[in-house]
Wavefront OBJ file of the C-alpha trace (Angstrom):
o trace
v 6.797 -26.383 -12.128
v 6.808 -23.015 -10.765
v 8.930 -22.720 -7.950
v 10.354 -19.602 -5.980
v 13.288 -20.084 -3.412
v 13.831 -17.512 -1.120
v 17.251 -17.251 1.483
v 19.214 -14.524 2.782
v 17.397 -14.748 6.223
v 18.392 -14.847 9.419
v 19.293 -12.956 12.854
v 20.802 -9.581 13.258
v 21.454 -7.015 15.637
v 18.754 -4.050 15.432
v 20.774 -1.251 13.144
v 22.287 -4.242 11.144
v 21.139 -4.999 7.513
v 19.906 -8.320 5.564
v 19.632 -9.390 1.981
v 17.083 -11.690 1.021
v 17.211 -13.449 -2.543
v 13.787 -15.021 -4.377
v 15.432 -17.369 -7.254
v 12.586 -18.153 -9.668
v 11.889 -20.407 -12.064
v 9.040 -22.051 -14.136
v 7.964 -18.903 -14.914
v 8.147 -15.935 -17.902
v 9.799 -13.449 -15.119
v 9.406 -10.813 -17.360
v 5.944 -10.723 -17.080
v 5.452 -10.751 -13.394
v 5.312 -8.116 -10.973
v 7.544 -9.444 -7.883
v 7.033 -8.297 -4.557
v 8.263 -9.360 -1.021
v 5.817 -9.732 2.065
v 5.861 -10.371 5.498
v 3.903 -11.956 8.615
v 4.797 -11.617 12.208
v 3.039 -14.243 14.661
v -0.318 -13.198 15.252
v -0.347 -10.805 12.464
v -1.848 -10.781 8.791
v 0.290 -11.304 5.944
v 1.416 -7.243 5.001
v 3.123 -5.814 1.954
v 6.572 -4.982 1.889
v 7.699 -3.877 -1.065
v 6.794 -4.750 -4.923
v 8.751 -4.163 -8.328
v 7.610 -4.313 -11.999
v 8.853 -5.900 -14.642
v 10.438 -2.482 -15.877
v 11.552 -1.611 -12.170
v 8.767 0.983 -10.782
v 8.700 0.247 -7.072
v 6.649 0.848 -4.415
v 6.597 0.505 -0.510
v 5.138 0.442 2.685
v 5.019 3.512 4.629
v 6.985 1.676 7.415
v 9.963 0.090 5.684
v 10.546 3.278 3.215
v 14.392 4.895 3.589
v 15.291 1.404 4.991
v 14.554 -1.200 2.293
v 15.266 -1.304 -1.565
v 13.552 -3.835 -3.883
v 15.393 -4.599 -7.113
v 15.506 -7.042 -9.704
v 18.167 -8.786 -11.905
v 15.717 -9.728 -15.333
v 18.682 -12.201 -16.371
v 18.714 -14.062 -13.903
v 15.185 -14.148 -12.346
v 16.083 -12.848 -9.286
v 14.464 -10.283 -6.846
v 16.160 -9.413 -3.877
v 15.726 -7.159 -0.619
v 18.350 -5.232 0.626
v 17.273 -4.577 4.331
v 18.788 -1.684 6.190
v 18.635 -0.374 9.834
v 16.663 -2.861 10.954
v 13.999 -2.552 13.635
v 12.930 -5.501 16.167
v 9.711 -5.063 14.643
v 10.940 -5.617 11.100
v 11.062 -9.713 12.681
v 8.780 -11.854 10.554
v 8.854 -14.790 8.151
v 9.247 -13.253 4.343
v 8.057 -14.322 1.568
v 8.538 -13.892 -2.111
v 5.651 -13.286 -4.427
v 5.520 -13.167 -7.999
v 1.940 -12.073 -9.876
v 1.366 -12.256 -13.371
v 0.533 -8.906 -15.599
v -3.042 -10.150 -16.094
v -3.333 -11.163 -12.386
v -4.476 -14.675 -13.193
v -1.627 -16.125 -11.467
v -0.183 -15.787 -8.534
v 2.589 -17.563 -6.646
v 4.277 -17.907 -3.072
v 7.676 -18.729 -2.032
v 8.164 -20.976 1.714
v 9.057 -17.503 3.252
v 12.925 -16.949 5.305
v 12.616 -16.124 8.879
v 14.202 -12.749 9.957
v 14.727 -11.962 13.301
v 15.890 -8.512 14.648
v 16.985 -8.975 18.491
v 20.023 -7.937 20.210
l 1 2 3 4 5 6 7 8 9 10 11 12 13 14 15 16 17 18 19 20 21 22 23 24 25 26 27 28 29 30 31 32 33 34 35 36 37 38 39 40 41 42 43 44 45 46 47 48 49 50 51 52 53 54 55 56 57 58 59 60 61 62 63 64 65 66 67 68 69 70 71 72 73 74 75 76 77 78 79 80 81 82 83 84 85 86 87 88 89 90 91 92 93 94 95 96 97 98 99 100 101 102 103 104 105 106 107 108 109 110 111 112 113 114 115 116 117
């Protein structure tokens, strides 16, 4: 059973910093790009940031200089170290994990962070 368990959520002052966690298992992790996405209320689901199995990254244009996707292969774990966060950075996050071939595809339950003073 595939299963991916995100935490690290939570509330913060804007300026502060978060670090979400995505704890997988069920799957081969080294064969799945991992990735971390958000949705604000009323909003579509957006990227955030994604990592390959051999650590290329990429982001959006908005979180850039603030966030830093990495991965610990060992223990198949991807985490999101959040910096200078804006109110607008609020959203429920989610962890996703998509296979090399693209045939699969999974979703965590998402973490709510909140950025309010």
């Amino acid at each position: 059973q595939v299963q991916l368990v995100e935490s690290g959520g939570g509330l913060v002052q804007p300026g502060g910093s978060l670090r979400l966690s995505c704890a997988a298992s069920g799957i081969g992790f080294n064969l799945f790009k991992m990735g971390w996405y958000r949705q604000a209320p009323g909003n579509q689901r957006e990227l955030v940031a994604v990592i390959t199995a051999d650590g290329s990254t990429n982001y959006a244009d908005s979180v850039k200089d603030r966030f830093t996707i990495s991965r610990d292969n060992a223990k198949n774990t991807v985490f999101l170290q959040m910096n200078s966060l804006k109110p607008e950075d609020t959203a429920v996050y989610y962890c996703n994990a998509r296979h090399l071939s693209r045939l699969y595809n999974y979703w965590g339950q998402g973490t709510q962070v909140t950025v309010s003073s």
